[in-house]
NURO-633286 format. One record per residue (C-alpha): x, z negated, y negated; residue in three letters; residue number from 1. Coordinates in nm, 3 decimals, decimal comma. Last residue first. Layout:
N
+---------+---------+---------+-----+-----+
:    east :      up :   north : res :   n :
+---------+---------+---------+-----+-----+
:       X :       Z :       Y : ALA : NUM :
...
+---------+---------+---------+-----+-----+
! end
This chain:
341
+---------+---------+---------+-----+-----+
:    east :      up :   north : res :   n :
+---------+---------+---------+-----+-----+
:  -2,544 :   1,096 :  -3,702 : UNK : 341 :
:  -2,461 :   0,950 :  -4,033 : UNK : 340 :
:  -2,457 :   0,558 :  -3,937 : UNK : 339 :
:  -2,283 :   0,464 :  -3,622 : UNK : 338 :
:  -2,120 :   0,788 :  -3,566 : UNK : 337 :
:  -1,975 :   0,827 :  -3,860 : UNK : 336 :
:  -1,841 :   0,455 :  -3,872 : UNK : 335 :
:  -1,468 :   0,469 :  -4,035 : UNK : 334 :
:  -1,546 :   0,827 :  -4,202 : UNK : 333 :
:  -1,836 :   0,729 :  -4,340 : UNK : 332 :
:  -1,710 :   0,387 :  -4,540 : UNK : 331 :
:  -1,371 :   0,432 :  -4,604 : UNK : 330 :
:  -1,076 :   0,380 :  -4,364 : UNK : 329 :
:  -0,822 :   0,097 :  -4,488 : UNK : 328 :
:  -0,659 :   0,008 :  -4,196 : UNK : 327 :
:  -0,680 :  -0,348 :  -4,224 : UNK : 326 :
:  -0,970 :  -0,408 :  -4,430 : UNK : 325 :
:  -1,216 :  -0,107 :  -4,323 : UNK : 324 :
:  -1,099 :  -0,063 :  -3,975 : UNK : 323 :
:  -0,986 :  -0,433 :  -3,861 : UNK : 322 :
:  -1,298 :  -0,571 :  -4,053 : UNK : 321 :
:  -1,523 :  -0,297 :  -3,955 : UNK : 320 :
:  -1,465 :  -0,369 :  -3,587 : UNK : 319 :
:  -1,484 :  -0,804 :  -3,644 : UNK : 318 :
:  -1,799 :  -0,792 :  -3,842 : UNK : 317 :
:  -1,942 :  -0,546 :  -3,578 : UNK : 316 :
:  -1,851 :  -0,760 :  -3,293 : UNK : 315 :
:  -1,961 :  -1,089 :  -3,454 : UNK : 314 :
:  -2,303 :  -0,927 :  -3,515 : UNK : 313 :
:  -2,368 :  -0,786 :  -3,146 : UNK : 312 :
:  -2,174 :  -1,170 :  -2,993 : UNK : 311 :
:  -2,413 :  -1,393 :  -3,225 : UNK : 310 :
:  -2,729 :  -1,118 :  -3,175 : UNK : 309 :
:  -2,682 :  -1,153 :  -2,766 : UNK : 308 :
:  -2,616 :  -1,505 :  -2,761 : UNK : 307 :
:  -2,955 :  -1,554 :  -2,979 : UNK : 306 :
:  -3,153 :  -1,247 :  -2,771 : UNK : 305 :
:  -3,003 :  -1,433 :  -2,429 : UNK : 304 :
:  -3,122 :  -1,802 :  -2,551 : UNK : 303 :
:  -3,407 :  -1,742 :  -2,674 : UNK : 302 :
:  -3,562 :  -1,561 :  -2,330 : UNK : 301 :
:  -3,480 :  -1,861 :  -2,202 : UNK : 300 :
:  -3,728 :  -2,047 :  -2,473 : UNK : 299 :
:  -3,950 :  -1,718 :  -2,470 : UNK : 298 :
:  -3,985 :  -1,861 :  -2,060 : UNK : 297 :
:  -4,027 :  -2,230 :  -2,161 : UNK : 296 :
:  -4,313 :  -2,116 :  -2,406 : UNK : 295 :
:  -4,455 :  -2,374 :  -2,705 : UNK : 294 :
:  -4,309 :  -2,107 :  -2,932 : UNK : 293 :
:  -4,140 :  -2,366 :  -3,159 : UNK : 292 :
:  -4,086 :  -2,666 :  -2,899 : UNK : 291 :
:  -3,900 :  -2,401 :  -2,671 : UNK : 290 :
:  -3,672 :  -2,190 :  -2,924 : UNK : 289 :
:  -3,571 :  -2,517 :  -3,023 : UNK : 288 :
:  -3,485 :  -2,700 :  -2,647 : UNK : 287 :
:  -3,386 :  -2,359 :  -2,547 : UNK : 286 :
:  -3,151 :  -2,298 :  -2,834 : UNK : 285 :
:  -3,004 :  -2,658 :  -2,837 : UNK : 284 :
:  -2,944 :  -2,626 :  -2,480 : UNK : 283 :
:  -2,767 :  -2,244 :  -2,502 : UNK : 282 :
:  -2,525 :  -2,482 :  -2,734 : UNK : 281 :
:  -2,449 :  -2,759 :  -2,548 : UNK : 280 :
:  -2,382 :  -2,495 :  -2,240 : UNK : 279 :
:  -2,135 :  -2,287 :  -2,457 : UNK : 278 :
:  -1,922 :  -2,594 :  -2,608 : UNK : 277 :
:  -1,947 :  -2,679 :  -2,211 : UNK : 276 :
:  -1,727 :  -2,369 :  -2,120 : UNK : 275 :
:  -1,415 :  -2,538 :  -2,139 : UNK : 274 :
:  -1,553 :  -2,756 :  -1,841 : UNK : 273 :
:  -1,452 :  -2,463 :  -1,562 : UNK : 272 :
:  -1,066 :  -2,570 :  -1,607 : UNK : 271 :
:  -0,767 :  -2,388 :  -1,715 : UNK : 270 :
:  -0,735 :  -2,060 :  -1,586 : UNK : 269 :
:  -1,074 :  -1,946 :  -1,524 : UNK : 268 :
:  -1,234 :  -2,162 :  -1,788 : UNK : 267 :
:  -0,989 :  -2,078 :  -2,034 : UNK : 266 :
:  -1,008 :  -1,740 :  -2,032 : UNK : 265 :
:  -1,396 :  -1,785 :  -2,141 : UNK : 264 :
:  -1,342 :  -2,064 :  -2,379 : UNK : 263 :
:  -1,106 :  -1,794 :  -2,537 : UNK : 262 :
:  -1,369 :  -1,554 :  -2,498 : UNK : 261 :
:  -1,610 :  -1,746 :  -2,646 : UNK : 260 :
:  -1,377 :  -1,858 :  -2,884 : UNK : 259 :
:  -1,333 :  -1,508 :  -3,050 : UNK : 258 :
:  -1,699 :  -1,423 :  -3,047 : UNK : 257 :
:  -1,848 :  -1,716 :  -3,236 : UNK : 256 :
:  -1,561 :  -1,658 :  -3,479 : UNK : 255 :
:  -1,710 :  -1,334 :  -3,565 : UNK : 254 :
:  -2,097 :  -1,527 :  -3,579 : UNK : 253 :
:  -1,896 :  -1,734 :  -3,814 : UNK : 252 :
:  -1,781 :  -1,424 :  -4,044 : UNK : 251 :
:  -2,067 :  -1,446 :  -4,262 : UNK : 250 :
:  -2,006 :  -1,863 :  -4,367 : UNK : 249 :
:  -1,683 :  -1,786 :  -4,525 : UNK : 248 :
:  -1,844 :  -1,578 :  -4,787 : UNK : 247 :
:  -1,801 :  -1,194 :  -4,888 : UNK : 246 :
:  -1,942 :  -1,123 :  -5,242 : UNK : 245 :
:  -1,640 :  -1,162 :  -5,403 : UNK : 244 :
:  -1,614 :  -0,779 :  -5,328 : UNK : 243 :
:  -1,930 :  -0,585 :  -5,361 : UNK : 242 :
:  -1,892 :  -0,222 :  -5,248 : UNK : 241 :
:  -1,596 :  -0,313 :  -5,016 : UNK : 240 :
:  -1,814 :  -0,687 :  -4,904 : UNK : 239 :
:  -2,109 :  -0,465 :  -4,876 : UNK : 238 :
:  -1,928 :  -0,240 :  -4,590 : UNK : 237 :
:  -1,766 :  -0,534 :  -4,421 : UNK : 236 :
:  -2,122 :  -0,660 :  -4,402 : UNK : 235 :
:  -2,242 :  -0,363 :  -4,262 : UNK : 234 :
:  -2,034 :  -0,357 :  -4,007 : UNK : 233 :
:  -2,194 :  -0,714 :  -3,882 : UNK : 232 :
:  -2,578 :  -0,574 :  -3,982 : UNK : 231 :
:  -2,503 :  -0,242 :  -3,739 : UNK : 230 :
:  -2,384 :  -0,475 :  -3,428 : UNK : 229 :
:  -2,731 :  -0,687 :  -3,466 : UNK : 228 :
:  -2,897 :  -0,303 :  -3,463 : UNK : 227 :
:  -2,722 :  -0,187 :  -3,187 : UNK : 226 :
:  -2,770 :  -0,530 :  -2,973 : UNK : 225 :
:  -3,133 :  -0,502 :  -3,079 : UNK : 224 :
:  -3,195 :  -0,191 :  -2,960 : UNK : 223 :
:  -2,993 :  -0,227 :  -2,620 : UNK : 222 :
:  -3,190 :  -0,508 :  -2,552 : UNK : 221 :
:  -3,564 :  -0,369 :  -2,658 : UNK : 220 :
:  -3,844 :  -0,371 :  -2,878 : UNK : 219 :
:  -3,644 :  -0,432 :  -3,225 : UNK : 218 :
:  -3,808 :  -0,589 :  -3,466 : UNK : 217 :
:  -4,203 :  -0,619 :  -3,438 : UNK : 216 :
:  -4,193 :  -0,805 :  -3,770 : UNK : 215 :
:  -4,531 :  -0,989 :  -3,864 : UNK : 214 :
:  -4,562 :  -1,020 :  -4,226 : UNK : 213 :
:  -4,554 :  -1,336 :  -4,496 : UNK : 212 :
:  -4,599 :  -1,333 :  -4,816 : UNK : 211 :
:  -4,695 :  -1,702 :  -4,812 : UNK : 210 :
:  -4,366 :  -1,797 :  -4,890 : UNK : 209 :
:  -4,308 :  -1,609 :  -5,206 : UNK : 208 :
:  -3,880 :  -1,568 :  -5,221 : UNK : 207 :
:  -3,783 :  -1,525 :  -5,538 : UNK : 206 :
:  -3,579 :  -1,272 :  -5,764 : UNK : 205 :
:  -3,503 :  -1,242 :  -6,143 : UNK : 204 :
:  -3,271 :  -0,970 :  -6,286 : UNK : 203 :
:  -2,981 :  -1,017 :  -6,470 : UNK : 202 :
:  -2,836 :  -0,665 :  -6,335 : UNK : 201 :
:  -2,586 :  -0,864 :  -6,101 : UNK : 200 :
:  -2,904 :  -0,965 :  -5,919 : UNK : 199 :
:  -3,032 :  -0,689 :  -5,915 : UNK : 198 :
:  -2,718 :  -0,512 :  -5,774 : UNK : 197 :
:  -2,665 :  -0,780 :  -5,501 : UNK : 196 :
:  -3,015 :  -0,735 :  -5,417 : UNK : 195 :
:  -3,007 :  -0,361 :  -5,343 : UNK : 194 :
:  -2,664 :  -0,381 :  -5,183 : UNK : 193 :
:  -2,872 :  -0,609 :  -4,944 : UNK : 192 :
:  -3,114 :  -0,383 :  -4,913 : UNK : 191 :
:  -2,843 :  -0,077 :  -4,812 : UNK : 190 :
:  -2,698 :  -0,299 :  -4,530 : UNK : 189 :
:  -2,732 :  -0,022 :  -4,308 : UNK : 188 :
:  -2,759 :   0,354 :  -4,402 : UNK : 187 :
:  -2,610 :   0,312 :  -4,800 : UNK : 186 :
:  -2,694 :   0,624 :  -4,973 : UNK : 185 :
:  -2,779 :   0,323 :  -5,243 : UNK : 184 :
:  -3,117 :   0,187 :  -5,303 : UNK : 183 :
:  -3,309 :   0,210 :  -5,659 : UNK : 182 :
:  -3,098 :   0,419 :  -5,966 : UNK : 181 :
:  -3,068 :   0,035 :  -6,052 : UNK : 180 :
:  -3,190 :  -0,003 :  -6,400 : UNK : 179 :
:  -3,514 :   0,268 :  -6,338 : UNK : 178 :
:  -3,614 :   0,062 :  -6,012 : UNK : 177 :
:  -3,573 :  -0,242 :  -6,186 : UNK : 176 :
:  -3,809 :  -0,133 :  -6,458 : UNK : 175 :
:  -4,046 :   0,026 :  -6,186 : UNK : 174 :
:  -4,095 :  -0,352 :  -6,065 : UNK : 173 :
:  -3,941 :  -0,515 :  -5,718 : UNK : 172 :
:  -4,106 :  -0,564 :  -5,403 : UNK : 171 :
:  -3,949 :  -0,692 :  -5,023 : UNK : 170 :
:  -4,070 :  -0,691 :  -4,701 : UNK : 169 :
:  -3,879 :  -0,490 :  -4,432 : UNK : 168 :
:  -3,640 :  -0,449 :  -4,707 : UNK : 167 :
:  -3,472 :  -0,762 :  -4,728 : UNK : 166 :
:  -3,477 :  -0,956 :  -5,012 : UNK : 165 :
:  -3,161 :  -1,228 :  -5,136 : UNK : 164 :
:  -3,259 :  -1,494 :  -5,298 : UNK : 163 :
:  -2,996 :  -1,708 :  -5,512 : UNK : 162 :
:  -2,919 :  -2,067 :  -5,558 : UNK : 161 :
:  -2,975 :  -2,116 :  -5,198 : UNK : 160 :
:  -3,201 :  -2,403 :  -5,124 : UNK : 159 :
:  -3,475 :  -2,238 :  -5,103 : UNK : 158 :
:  -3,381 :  -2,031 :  -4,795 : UNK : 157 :
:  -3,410 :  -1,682 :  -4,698 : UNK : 156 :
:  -3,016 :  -1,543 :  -4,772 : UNK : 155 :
:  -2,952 :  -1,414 :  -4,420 : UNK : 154 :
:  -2,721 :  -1,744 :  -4,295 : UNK : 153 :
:  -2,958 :  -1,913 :  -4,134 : UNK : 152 :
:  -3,072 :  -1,630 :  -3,939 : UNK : 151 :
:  -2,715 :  -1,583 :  -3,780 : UNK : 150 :
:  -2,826 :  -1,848 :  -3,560 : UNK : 149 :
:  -2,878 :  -2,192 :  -3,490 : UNK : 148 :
:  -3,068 :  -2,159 :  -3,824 : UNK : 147 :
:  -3,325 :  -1,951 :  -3,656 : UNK : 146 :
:  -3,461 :  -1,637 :  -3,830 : UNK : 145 :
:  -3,328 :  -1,376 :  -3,624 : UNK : 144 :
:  -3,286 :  -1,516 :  -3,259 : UNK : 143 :
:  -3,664 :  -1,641 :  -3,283 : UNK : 142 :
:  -3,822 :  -1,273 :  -3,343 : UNK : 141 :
:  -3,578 :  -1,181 :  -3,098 : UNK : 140 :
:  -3,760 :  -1,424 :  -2,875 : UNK : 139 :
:  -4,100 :  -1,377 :  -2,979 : UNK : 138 :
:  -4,034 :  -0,955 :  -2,960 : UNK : 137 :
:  -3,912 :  -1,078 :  -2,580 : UNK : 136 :
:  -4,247 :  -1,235 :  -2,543 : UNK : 135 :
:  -4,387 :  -0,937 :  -2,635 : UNK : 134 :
:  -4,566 :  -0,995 :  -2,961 : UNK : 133 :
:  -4,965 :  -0,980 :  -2,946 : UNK : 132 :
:  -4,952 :  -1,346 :  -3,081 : UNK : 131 :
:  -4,779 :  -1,246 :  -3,404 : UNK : 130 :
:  -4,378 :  -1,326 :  -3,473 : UNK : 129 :
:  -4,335 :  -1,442 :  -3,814 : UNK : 128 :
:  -4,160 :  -1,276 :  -4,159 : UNK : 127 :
:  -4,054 :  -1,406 :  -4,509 : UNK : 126 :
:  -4,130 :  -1,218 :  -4,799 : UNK : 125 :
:  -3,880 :  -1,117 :  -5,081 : UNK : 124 :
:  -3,908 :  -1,074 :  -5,456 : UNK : 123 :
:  -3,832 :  -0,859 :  -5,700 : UNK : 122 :
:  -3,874 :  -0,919 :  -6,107 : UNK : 121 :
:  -4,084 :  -1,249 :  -6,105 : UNK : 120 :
:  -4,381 :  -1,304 :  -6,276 : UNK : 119 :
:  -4,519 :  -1,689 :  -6,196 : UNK : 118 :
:  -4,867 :  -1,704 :  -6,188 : UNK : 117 :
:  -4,915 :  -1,294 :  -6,187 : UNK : 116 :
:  -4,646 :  -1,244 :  -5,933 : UNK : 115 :
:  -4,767 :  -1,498 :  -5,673 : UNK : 114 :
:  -5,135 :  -1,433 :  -5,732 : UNK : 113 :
:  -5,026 :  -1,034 :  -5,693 : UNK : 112 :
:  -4,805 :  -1,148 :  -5,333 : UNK : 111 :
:  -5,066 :  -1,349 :  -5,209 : UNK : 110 :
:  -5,367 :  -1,103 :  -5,245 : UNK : 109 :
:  -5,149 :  -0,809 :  -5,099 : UNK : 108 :
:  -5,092 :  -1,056 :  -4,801 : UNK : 107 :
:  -5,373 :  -1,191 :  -4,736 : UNK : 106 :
:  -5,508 :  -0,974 :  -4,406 : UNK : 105 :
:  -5,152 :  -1,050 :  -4,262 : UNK : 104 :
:  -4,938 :  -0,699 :  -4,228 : UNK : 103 :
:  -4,823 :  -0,564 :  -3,875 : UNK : 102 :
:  -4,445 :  -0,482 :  -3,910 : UNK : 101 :
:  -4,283 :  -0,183 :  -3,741 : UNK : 100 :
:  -4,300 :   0,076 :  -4,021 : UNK :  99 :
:  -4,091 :  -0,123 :  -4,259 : UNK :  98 :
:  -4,283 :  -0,265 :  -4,513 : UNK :  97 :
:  -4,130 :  -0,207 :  -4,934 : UNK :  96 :
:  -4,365 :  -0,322 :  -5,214 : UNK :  95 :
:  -4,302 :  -0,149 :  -5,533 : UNK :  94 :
:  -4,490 :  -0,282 :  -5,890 : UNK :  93 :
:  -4,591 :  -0,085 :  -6,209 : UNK :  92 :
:  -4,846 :   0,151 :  -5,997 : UNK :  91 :
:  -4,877 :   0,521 :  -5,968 : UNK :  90 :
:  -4,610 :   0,574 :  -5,689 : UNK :  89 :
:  -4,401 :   0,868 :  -5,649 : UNK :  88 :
:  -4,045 :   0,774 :  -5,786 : UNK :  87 :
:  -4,097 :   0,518 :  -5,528 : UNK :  86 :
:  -4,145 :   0,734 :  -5,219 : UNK :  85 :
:  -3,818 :   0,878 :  -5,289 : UNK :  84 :
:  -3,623 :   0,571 :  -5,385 : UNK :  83 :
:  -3,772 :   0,463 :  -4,982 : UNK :  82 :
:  -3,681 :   0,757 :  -4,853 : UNK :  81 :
:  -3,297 :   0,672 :  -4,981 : UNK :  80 :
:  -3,269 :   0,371 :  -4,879 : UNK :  79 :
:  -3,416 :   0,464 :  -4,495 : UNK :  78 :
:  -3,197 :   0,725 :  -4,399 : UNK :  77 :
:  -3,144 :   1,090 :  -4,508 : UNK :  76 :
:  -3,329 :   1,311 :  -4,306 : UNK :  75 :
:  -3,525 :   1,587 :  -4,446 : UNK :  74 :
:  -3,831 :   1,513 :  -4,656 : UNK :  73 :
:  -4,203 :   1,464 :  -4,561 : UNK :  72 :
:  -4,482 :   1,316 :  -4,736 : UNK :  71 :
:  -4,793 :   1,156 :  -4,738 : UNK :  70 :
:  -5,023 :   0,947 :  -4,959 : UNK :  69 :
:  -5,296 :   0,675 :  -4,911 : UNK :  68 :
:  -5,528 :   0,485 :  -5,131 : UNK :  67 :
:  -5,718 :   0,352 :  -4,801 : UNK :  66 :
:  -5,986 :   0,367 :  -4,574 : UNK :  65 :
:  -6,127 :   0,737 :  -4,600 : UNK :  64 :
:  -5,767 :   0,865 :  -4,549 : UNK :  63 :
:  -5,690 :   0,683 :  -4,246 : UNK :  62 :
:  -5,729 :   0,906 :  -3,967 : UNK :  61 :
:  -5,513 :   1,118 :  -4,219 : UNK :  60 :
:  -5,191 :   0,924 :  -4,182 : UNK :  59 :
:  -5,217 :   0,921 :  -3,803 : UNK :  58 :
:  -5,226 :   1,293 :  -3,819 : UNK :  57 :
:  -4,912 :   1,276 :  -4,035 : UNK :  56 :
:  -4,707 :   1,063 :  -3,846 : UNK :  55 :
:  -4,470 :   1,289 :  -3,699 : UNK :  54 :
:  -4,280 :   1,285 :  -3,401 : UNK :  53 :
:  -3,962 :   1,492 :  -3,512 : UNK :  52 :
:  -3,886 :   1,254 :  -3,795 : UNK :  51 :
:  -3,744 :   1,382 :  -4,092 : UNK :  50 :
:  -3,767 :   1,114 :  -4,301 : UNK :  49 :
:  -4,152 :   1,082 :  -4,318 : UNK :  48 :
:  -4,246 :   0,865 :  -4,625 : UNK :  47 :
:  -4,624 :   0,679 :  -4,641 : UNK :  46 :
:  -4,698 :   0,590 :  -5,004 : UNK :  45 :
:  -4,996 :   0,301 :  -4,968 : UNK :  44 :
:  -5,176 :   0,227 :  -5,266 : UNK :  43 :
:  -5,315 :  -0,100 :  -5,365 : UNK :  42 :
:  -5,586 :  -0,289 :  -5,492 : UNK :  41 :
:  -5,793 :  -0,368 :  -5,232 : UNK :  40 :
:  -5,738 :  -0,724 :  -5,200 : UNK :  39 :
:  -5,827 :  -0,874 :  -4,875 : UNK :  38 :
:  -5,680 :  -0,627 :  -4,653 : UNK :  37 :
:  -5,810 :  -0,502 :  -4,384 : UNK :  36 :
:  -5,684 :  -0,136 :  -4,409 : UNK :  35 :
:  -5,336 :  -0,265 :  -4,443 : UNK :  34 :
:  -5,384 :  -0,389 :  -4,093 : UNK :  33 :
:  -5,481 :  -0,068 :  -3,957 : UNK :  32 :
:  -5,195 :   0,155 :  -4,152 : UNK :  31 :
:  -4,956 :  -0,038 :  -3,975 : UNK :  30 :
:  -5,101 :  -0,035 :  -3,635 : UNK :  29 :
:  -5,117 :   0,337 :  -3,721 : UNK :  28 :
:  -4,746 :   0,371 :  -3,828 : UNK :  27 :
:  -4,635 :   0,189 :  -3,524 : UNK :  26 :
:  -4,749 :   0,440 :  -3,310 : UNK :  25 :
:  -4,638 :   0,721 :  -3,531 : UNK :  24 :
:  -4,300 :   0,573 :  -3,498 : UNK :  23 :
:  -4,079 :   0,837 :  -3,529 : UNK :  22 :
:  -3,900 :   0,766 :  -3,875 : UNK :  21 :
:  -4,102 :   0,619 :  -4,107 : UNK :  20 :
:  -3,997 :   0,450 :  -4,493 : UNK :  19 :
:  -4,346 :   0,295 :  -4,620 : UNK :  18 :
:  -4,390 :   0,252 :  -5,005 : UNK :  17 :
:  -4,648 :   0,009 :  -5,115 : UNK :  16 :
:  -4,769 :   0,052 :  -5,453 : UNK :  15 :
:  -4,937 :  -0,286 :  -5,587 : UNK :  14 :
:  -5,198 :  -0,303 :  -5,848 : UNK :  13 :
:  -5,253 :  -0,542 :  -6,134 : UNK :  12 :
:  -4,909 :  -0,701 :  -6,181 : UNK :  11 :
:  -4,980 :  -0,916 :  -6,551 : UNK :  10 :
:  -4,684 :  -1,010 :  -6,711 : UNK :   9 :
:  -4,577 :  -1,341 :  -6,850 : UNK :   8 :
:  -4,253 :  -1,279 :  -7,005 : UNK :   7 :
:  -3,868 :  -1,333 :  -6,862 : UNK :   6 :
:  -3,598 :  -1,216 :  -7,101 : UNK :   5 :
:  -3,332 :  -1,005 :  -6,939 : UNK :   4 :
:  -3,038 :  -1,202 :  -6,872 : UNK :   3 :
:  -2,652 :  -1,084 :  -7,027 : UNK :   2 :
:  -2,391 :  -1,254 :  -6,810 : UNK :   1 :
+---------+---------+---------+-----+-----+
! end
């Protein structure tokens, strides 16, 4: 595979491009922790997809404090707002926040010493759960980036041979941008598409540790189900666009489901102890989720958002299998409802 040649480059200013879609609220937390910011050399590029509760008078409160622009454009989902916002920036490197993260006061500073020590041509952050979290925020927070969970199996570790960003905090340079055509109509799963095609472009990514943002997730049970369900379709979806790209490991949270329920039936007709695979494991997730929040109640709490995101993934893995792979519907027509409306 051809490999673009890697030279020392110089990042001087950062253009961070902010996809919003009725979260004013979040939008001026946001926009507050941006404003302390170590390192002033950025721009902020704010993107309203079509929201019906605007952000723009939160956007002006905070005209004085920062490099900031607005704009509004119909609805078309978060990849493409964000190629939007980027063919509007003045800077030579993209930063992408979701709208519901609060941003460390070193983070600009970290990513720019990261780049400009060791230039890399996208990279990924990681994120934590901030005090002011909700306990169930901690939890979910917990439930996503666990290794008991799917969260050990969303591309963040060293010790894969390749990084894959996610948007909520991820960067990448105008060249990239002008080799990929930037994110695909894609409405779920689109960052990862994102990465696969950098990758596959001989492009260089890495994860900088110490890029780090607080990630309000999802603020509820229903909303986090949805979106847990979304990510399991979604990898069906990439696996279509991408194929090879579909590894044992991703359908685990699918096999999760299936001996549940057989653990389940078995239980009631065989004997109550077939459910102890279940109890061992809600153990191990209190006993972690526990000694890393220092809270017995986010440790419970744990244990229903990690059940809950195993069973919301392992659904949606298992629905588009059966209508992507075995009855062969294509992308919007087999989840219209999910995605386009």
């Amino acid at each position: 595979m051809f490999r673009f040649a890697r030279m020392s480059q110089s990042v001087n200013g950062l253009s961070l491009v902010i996809p919003v879609y009725n979260r004013p609220d979040e939008v001026d937390e946001l926009l507050l922790s941006l404003s302390k910011q170590s390192d002033k050399n950025f721009e902020v590029v704010i993107v309203e997809d079509g929201s019906s509760k605007k952000c723009d008078e939160v956007v002006s409160r905070f005209k004085d404090l920062l490099d900031i622009s607005y704009y509004f454009k119909n609805n078309s989902g978060p990849g493409q707002s964000r190629n939007y916002g980027s063919e509007r920036t003045k800077f030579d490197y993209i930063v992408f926040l979701d709208s519901d993260c609060v941003i460390p006061p070193g983070y600009i500073a970290a990513v720019r010493d990261s780049l400009n020590k060791d230039f890399s041509d996208a990279f990924g952050g990681p994120d934590a759960a901030h005090d002011s979290f909700t306990s169930l925020q901690k939890a979910i927070n917990y439930a996503m980036t666990s290794f008991l969970t799917t969260g050990g199996i969303r591309g963040g570790g060293e010790k894969l041979d390749k990084f894959f960003p996610r948007s909520f905090n991820m960067g990448y340079s105008k060249k990239v941008f002008e080799s990929t055509k930037g994110f695909s109509p894609m409405r779920f799963g689109e960052d990862i598409d994102m990465s696969i095609r950098i990758l596959s472009g001989g492009f260089r990514t890495k994860l900088i540790k110490e890029a780090f943002v607080f990630h309000k997730r999802r603020t509820n049970i229903r909303q986090f189900f949805k979106q847990v369900h979304n990510s399991g379709i979604a990898r069906i979806n990439l696996h279509k666009r991408h194929p090879g790209t579909l590894k044992l490991v991703h359908a685990l949270p699918a096999a999760f489901v299936v001996g549940t329920a057989v653990l389940i039936v078995a239980s009631v007709f065989i004997s109550p102890l077939a459910l102890l695979p279940l109890l061992l494991l809600a153990i191990m997730l209190f006993l972690d989720a526990t000694i890393k929040t220092r809270s017995l109640y986010i440790g419970a709490l744990a244990v229903m958002a990690s059940f809950i995101q195993l069973i919301g993934y392992g659904t949606g893995f298992i629905r588009a299998f059966w209508k992507r792979i075995v009855l062969g519907k294509d992308e919007f027509s087999a989840f219209e409802k999910n995605f386009y409306k």
